[in-house]
C-alpha positions as CSV (number, residue, x, y, z in Angstrom):
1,X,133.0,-141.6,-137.4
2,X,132.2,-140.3,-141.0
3,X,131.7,-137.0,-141.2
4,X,128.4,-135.7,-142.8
5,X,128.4,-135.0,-146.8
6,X,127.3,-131.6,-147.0
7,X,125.1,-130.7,-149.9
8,X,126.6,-128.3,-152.8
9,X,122.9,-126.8,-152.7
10,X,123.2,-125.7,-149.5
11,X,126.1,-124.3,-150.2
12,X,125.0,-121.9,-152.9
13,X,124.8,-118.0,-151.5
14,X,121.6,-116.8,-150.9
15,X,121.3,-112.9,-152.7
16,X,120.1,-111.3,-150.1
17,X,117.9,-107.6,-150.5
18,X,117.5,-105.2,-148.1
19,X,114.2,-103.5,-148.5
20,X,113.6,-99.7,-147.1
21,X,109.9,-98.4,-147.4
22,X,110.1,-94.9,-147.0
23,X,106.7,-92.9,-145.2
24,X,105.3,-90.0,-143.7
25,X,105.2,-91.1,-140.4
26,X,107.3,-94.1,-140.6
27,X,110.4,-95.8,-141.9
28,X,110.5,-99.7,-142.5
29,X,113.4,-102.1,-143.4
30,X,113.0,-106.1,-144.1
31,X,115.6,-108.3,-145.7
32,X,114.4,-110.1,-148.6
33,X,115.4,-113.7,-150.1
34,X,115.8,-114.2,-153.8
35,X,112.3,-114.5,-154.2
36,X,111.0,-111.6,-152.3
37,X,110.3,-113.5,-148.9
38,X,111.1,-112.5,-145.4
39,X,114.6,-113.4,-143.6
40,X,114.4,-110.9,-140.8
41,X,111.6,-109.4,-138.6
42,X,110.6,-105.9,-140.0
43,X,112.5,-102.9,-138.7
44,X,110.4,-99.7,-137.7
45,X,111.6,-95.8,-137.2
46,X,109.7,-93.0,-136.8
47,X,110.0,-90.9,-139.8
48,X,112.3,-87.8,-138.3
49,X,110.7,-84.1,-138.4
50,X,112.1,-82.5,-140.0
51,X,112.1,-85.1,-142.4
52,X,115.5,-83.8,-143.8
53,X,117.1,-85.8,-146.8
54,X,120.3,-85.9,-144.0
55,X,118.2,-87.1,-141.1
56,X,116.1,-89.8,-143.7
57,X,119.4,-90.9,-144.4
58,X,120.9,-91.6,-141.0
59,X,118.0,-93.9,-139.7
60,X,117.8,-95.9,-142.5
61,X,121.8,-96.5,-141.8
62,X,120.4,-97.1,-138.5
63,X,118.1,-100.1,-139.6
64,X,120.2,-101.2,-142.0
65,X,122.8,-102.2,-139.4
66,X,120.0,-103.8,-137.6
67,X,119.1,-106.1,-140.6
68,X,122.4,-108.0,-140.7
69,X,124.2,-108.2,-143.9
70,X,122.8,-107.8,-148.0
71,X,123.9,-107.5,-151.3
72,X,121.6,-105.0,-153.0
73,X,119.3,-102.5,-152.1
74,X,115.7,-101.3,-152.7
75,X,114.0,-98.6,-151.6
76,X,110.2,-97.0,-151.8
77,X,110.2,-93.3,-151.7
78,X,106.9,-91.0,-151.2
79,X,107.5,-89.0,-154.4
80,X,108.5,-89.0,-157.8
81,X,112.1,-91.0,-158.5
82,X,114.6,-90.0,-161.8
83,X,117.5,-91.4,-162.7
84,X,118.1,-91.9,-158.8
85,X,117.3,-88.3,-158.0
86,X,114.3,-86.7,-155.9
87,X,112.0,-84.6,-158.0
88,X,109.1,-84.3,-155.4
89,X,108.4,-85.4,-152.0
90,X,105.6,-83.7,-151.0
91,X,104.4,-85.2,-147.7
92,X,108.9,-84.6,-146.7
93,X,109.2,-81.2,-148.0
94,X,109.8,-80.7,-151.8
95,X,111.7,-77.5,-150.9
96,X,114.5,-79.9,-148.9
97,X,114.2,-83.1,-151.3
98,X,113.8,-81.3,-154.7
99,X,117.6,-82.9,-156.3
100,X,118.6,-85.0,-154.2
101,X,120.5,-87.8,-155.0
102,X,119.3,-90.7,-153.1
103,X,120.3,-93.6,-154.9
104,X,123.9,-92.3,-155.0
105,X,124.0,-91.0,-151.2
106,X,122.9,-94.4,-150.1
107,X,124.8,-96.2,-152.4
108,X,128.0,-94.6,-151.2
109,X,127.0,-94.9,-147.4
110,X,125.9,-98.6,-147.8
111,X,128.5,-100.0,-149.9
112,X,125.8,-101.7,-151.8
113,X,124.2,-101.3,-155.3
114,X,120.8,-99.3,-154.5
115,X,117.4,-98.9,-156.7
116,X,114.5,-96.2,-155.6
117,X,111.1,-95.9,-157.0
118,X,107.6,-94.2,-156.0
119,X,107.0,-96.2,-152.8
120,X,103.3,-96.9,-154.6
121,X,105.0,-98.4,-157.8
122,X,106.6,-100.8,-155.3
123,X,104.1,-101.6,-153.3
124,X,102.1,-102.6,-156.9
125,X,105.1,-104.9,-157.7
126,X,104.0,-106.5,-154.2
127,X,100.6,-106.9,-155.0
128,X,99.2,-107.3,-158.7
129,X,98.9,-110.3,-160.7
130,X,100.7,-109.5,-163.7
131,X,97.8,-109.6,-165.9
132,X,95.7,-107.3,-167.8
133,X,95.2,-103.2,-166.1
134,X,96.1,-103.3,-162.6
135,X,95.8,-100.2,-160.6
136,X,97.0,-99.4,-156.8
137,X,96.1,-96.9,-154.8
138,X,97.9,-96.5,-150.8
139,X,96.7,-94.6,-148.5
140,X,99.0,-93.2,-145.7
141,X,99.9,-89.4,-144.9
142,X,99.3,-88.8,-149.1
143,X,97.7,-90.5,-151.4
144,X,100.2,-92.8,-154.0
145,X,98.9,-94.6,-157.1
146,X,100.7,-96.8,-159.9
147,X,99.3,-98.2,-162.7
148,X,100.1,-101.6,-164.6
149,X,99.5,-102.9,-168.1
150,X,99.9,-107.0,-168.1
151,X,102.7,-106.5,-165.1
152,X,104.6,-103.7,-166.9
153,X,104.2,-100.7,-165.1
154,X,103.4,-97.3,-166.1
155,X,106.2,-94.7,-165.2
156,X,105.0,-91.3,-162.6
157,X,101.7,-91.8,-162.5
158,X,100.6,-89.5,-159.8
159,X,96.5,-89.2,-159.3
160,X,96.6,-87.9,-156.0
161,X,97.6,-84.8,-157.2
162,X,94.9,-84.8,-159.7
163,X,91.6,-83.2,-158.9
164,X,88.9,-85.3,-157.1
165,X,85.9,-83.4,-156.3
166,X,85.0,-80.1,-154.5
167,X,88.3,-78.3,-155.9
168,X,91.0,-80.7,-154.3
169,X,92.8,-83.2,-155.3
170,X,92.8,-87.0,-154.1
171,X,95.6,-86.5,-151.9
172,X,93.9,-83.5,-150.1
173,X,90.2,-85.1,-149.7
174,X,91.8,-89.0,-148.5
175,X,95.0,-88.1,-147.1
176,X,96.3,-88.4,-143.3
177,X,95.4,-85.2,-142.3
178,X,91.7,-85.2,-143.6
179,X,90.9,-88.5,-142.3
180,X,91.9,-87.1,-138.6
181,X,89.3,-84.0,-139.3
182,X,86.6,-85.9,-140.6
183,X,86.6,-89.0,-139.1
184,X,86.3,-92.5,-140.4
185,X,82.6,-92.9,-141.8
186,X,82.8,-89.5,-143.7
187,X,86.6,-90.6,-144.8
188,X,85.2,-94.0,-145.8
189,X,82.2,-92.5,-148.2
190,X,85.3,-90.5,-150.2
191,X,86.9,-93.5,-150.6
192,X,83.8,-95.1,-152.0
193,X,83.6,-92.4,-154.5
194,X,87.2,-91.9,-155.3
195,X,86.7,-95.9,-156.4
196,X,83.6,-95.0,-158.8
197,X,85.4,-91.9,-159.9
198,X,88.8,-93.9,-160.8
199,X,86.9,-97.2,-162.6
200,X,84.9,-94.8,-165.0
201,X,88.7,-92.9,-165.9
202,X,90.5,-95.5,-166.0
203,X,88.2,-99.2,-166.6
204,X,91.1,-100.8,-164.6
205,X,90.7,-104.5,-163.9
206,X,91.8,-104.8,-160.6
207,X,92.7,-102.6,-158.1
208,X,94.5,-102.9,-154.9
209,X,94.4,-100.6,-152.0
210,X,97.6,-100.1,-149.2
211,X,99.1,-98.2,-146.9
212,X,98.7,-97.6,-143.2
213,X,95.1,-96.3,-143.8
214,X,93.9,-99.0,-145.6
215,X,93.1,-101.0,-142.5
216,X,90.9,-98.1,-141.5
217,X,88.9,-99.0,-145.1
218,X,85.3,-100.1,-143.8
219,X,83.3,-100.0,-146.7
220,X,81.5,-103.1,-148.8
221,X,84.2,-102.6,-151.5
222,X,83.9,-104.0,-155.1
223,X,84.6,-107.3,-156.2
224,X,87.1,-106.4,-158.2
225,X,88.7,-104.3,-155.5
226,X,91.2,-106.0,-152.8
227,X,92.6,-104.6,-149.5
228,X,96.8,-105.8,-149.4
229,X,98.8,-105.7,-146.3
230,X,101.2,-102.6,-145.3
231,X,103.8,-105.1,-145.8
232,X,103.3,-105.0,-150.0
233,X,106.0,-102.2,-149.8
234,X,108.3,-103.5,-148.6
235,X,107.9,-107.2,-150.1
236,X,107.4,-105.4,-153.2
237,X,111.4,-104.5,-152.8
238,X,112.7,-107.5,-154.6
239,X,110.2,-107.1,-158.2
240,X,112.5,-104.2,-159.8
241,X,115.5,-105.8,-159.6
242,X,114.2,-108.8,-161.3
243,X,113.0,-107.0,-164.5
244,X,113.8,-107.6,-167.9
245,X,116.5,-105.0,-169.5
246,X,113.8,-104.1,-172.0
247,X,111.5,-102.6,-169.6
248,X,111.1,-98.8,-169.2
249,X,111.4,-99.4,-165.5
250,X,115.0,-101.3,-165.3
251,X,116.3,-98.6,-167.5
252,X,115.0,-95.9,-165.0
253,X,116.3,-97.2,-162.5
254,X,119.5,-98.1,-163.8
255,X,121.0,-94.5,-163.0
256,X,124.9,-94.0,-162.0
257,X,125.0,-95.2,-158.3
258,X,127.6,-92.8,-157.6
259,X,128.9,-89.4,-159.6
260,X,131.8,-90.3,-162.1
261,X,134.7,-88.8,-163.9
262,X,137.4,-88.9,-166.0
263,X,140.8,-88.6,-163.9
264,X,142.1,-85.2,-164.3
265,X,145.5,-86.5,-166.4
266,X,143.3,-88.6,-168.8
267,X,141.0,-85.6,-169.6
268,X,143.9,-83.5,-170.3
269,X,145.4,-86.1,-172.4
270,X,142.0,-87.0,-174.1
271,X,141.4,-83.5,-174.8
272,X,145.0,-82.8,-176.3
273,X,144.5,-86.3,-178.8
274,X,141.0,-84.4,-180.0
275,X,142.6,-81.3,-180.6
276,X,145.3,-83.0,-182.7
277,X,142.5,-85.2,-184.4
């Protein structure tokens, strides 16, 4: 009996991405084909309290192994991302985040090349269109935001620190904690302003709105505005590692995965050929 021809395109190795979306009350992990879609069901922890940098870092080990095996790494963080390091977290505690090396700590506990951004900026990557000003806003236990100029996006953009209206910021009037106080209708007529208040600043063409809350959005909203899926964050995953080596992005994110340096004996030696130079 002849044996079946098996095709080479079968054959060829799918890259695969492990995706880790980061929140306040919530850890996610998906892997990711090539082109950003879904190979595995989502995994879900609860975000641990205290939401320790050591603690983050066990369960997403945990749902890593859960995932099966990848090849890279990408992961959305609630905060603002340099160079690999943490330089604030302020819905995990700045005070325990502030410095931290995430990229290299997961990259040495994975094995795996590893790229962090704002969990927002990722979550945009998910959702826009590429074209013209493209602005995203997620509500969850903050309030994130990213902006994008014809798909290139614009680095640490953080409104929901900004202020919005009776002395507090975005993140204090929309955020998690509010919306439990308030309740939904009040929560809902913020948003509505927050919208009107962010199109007059910033004349964006589209904007997209995520996060947990957004499912808890109610109001008529704008033509121009559009509700995306929790999901976005973590689909999102796969965009930054597909950038050009031009953009400000890829060369942010294109930190050291792990602390280097020169061998001991070579320093030595490098420094003795100087001094003789």
């Amino acid at each position: 009996m002849a044996l079946k021809q098996t095709n080479r395109k079968d054959e060829r190795r799918i890259m695969k991405t492990l995706a880790i979306d980061i929140g306040g009350t919530g850890i996610k992990a998906i892997l990711l084909d090539e082109k950003g879609s879904p190979l595995t069901e989502r995994g879900r922890i609860e975000t641990p309290k205290p939401a320790t940098p050591e603690a983050i870092t066990e369960t997403i080990i945990q749902l890593a192994k859960a995932q099966g095996e990848f090849d890279r790494v990408s992961v959305g963080f609630p905060g603002v991302i340099r160079h690999g390091y943490v330089y604030t977290a302020p819905n995990l505690g700045n005070a325990l985040w502030k410095g931290f090396n995430l990229v290299g700590t997961l990259a040495t506990r994975l094995k795996k090349p590893v790229r962090a951004a704002n969990d927002a900026d990722v979550q945009g990557f998910g959702a826009i269109k590429g074209k013209d000003i493209e602005l995203v806003i997620t509500l969850g236990t903050g309030f994130g935001s990213a902006m994008f100029v014809d798909g290139k996006l614009v680095p640490n953009l953080e409104l929901g620190h900004h202020p919005f209206r009776d002395d507090e910021t975005y993140e204090e009037q929309l955020g998690e904690k509010t919306l439990k106080e308030i309740g939904k209708k009040k929560w809902n007529k913020r948003l509505a302003k927050a919208i009107e208040v962010l199109d007059r600043v910033l004349n964006f063409d589209r904007l997209y709105i995520g996060g947990g809350n957004s499912k808890k959005v109610s109001l008529i909203l704008p033509e121009k505005v559009t509700l995306v899926p929790n999901t976005a964050g973590l689909l999102g995953g796969i965009a930054f590692w597909n950038l050009g080596a031009d953009d400000p992005m890829n060369r942010r994110i294109q930190a050291k995965q792990t602390k280097t340096s020169i061998p001991k004996r070579r320093s030595r030696a490098i420094r003795k050929k100087s001094v003789k130079g």
